[in-house]
Legacy VTK file of the C-alpha trace (Angstrom):
# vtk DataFile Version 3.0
C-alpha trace
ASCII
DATASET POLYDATA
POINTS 305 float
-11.627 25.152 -8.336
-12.732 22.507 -5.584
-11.237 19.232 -6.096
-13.271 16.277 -7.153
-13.216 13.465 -5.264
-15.462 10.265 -6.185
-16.106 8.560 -2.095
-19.233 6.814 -2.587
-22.153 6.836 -5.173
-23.678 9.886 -4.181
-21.087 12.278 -4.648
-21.693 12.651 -8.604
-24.884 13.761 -10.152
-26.723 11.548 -13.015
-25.612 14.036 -15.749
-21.834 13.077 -14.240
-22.776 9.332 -14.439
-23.985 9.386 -17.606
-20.730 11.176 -18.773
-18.551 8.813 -17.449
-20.750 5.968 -18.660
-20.434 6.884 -22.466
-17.018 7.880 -21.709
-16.505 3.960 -20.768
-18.208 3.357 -23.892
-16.001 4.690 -25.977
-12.729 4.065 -23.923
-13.650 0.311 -24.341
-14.220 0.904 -27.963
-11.083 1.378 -28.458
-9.838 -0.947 -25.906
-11.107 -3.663 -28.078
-9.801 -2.126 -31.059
-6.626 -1.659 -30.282
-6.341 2.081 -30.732
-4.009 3.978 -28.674
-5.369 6.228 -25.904
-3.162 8.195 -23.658
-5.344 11.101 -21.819
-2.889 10.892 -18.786
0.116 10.514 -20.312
2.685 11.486 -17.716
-0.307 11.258 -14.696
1.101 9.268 -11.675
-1.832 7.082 -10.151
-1.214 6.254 -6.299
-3.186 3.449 -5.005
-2.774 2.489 -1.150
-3.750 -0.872 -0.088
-5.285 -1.125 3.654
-7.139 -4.382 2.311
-5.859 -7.295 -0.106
-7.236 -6.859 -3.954
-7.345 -8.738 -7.186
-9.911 -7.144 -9.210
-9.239 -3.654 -7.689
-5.618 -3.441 -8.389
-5.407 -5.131 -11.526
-8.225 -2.700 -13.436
-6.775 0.658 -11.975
-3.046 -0.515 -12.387
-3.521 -1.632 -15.928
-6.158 0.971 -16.496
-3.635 3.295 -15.754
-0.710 1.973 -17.736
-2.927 1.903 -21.119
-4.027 5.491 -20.737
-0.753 6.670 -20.896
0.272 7.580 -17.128
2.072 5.088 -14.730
0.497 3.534 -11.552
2.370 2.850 -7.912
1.505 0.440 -5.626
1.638 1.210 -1.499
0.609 -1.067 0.722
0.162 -0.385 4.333
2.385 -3.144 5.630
5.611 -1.886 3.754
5.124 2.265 4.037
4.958 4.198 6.880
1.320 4.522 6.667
0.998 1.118 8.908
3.872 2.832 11.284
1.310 5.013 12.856
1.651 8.209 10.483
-0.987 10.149 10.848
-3.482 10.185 7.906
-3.594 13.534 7.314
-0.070 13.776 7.050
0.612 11.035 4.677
-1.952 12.796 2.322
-0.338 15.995 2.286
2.763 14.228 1.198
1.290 11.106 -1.387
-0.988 14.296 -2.779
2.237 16.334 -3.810
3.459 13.745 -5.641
1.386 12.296 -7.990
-2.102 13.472 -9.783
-4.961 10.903 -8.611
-5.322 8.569 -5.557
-7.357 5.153 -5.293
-7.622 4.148 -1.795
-8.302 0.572 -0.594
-9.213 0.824 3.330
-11.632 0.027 6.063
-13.472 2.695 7.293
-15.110 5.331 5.204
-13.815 7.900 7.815
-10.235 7.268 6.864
-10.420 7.952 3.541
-12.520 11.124 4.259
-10.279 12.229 6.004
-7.317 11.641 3.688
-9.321 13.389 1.184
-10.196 16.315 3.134
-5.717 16.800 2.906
-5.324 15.639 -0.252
-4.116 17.907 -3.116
-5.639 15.820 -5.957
-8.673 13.506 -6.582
-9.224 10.408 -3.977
-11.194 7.454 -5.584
-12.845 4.836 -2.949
-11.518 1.456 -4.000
-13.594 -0.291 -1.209
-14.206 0.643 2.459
-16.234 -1.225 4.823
-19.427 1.064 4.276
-19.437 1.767 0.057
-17.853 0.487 -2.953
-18.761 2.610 -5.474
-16.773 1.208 -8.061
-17.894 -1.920 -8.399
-21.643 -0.541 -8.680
-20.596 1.488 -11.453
-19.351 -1.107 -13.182
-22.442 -3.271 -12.583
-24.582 -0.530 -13.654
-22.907 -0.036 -16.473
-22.669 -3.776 -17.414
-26.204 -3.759 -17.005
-26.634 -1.002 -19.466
-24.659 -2.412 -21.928
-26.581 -6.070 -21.774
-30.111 -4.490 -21.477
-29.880 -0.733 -22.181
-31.357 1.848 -19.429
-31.714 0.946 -15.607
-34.120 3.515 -14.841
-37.600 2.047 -13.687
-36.127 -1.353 -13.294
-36.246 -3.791 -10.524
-32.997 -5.060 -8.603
-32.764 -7.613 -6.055
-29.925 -7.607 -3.504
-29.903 -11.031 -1.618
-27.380 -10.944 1.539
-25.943 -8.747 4.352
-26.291 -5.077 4.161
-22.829 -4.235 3.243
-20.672 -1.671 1.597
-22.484 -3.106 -1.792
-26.139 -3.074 -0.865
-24.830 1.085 0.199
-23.565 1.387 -3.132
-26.514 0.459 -5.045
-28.881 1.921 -2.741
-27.240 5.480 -3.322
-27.035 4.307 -7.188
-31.080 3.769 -7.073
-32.121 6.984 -5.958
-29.698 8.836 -8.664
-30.455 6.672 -11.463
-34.077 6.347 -10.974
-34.549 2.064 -10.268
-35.699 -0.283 -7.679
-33.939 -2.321 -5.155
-35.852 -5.398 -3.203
-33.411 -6.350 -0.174
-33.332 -9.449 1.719
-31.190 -9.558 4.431
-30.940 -12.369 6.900
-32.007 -11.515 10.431
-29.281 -9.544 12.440
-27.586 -8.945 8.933
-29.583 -5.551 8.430
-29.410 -2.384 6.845
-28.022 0.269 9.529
-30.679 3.617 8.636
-27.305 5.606 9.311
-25.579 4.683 6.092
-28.814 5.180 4.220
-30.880 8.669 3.221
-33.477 9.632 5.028
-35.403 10.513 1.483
-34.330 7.372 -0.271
-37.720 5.413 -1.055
-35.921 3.518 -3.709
-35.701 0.244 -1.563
-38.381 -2.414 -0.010
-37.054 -5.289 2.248
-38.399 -8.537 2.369
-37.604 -11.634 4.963
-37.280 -13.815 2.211
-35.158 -13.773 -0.572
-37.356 -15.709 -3.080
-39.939 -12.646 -2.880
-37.485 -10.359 -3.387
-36.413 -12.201 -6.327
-39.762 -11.998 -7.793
-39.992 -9.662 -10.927
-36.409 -8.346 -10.784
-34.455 -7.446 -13.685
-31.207 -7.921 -12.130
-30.279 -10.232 -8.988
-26.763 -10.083 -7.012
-25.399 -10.946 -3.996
-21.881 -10.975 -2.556
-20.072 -13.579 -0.126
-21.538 -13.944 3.666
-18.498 -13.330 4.802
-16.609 -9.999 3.661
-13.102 -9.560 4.348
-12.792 -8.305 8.305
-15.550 -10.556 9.398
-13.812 -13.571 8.922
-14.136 -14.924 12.419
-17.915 -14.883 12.199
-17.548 -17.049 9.248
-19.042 -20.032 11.097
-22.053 -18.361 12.845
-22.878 -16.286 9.444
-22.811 -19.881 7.652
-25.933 -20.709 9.845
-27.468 -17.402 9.797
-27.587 -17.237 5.933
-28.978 -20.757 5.334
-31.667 -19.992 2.583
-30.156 -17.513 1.406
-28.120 -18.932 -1.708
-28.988 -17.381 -5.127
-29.863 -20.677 -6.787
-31.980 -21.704 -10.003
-35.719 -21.812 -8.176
-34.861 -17.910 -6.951
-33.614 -17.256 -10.688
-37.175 -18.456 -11.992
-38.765 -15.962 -9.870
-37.097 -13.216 -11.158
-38.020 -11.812 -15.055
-37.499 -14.417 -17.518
-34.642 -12.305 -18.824
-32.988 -11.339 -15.980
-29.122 -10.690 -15.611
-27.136 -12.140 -12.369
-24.504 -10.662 -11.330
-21.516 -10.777 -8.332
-18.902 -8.759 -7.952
-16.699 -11.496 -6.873
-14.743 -13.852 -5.424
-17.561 -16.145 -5.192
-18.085 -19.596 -3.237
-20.766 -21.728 -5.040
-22.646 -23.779 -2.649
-22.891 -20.968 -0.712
-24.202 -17.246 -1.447
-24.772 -18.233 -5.080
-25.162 -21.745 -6.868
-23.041 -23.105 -9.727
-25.625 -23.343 -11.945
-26.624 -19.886 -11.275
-22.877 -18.139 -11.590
-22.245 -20.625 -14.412
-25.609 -19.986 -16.233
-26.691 -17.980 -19.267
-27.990 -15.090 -17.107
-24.472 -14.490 -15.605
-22.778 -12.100 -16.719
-20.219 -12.003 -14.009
-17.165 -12.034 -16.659
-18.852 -9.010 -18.248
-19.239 -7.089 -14.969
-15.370 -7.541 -13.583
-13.752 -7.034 -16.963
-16.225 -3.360 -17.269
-14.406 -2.315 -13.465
-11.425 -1.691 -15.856
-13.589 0.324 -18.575
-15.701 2.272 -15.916
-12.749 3.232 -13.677
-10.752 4.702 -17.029
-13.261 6.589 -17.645
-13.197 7.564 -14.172
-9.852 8.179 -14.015
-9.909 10.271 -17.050
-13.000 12.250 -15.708
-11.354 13.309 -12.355
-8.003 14.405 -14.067
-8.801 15.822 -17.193
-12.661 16.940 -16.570
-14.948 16.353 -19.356
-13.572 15.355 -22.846
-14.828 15.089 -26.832
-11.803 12.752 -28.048
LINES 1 306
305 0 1 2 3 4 5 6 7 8 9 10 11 12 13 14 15 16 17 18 19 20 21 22 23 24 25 26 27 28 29 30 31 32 33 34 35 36 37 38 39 40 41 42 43 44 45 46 47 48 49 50 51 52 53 54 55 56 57 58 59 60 61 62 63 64 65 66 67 68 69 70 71 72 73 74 75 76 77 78 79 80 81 82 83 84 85 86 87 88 89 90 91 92 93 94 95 96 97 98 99 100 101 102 103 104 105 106 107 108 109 110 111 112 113 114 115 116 117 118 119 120 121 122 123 124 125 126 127 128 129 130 131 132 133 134 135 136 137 138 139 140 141 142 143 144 145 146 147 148 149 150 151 152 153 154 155 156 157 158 159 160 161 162 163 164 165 166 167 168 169 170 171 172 173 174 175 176 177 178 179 180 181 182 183 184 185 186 187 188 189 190 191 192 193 194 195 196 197 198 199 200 201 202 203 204 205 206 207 208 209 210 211 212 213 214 215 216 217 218 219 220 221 222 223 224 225 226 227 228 229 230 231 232 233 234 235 236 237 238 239 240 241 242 243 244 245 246 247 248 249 250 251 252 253 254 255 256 257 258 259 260 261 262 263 264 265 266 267 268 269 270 271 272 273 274 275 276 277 278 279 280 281 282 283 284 285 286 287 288 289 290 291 292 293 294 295 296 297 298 299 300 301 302 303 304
């Protein structure tokens, strides 16, 4: 049987997403009721770290631990993987050790690659061109705070980056709407996007795409690897910040979310993160429920308990 390996957004189907979605449903259940869950008792979770993580570690390492199985951290720095050892090679070895791998890395064709020589399942904890597990989560948050996404109206407001990629692929699967504003020279690249994917419209400013969306996000100007445009994005983005007077365009109930670390005064305002339409809380405490359920999924297959 071919392995499954979860990449970036488009690699499950919708009757896979909504699986895993009621999966983290009841997974979280129980989370909050205490009740013991151990699916992958005596599973071994391997996570390699290219790029430095809060959220991303935390959820899989502790998501790990309370379904039963154990979790190791690898960074690059201390393993031979930032000695030069060829990719390939270090997943033929990490693969015949353990039973799932999260990788943390930079471009999308590393961890393609590792997959392509892995033994077992290879989740995409970020790369510089998806991050398919933080949309899930947002999706899923979104679900849970205003039931289904399909037909509804998003509006990205930033850079075209390894989010907006995520939730453009999300779009076409789960049926919904994404107005993009990016700021000029901060553009979507048609190579990381489907030729058939109609799901989007851009607009040059950020207000209209604001207008009549269900859900707004954004992410920081400045992703990690960038960091020495910081300056010149500063000036590029100015307008850009999700703040109260965008907010009103958008439905009267609409959620905000960010999948953090956040700088208000800058992509987002305080008053806006801080507000009674953020759920931002909501959406980084559900990576830990979504990626359980993920975990569980790609190990075990498809469970009733």
């Amino acid at each position: 049987m071919a392995i499954k390996h979860f990449l970036q957004f488009s690699d499950f189907t919708l009757a896979e997403y909504e699986y895993v979605i009621e999966r983290a449903r009841v997974i979280k259940r129980k989370f909050k009721n205490y009740e013991p869950y151990h699916p992958l008792m005596d599973r071994t979770l391997v996570m390699v770290f290219e790029k430095n993580s809060t959220r991303t570690r935390l959820s899989f390492e502790a998501g790990m631990h309370q379904l039963g199985g154990a979790a190791i951290y690898l960074n690059t720095r201390d393993s031979q993987l930032g000695r030069g050892e060829p990719v390939e090679d270090a997943a033929q070895v990490i693969s015949r050790m353990c039973d799932i791998i999260m990788i943390r890395t930079f471009g999308q064709d590393i961890i393609e690659r590792f997959a392509q020589h892995s033994r077992v399942p290879v989740i995409n904890g970020l790369t510089n061109e998806h991050h398919p597990c933080q949309v899930l989560a947002d999706v899923f948050t979104f679900i849970e705070h205003r039931g289904s996404i399909a037909g509804k109206t998003v509006a990205w407001i930033g850079d075209a980056n390894n989010m907006l990629y995520s939730w453009l692929q999300a779009a076409q699967l789960f049926g919904f709407h994404v107005n993009v504003s990016t700021p000029k020279g901060y553009d979507i690249d048609p190579a990381l996007v489907a030729a058939d994917n109609k799901n989007f419209t851009l607009f040059p400013e950020p207000a209209e795409a604001c207008a009549g969306a269900h859900l707004v996000t954004t992410d920081v100007w400045t992703s990690m690897g960038f960091e020495e445009e910081n300056a010149a994005r500063l000036k590029a983005f100015d307008g850009w910040i999700v703040d109260a007077a965008k907010m009103r365009r958008a439905e009267p109930d609409a959620l905000f979310m960010h999948c953090l670390p956040a700088h208000r005064g800058e992509e987002v305002a305080a008053e806006v993160i801080d507000g009674p339409q953020s759920v931002v809380w909501d959406e980084a405490e559900n990576r830990l429920h979504v990626q359980k359920a993920l975990l569980e999924y790609l190990v075990r297959g498809k469970l009733d308990e």
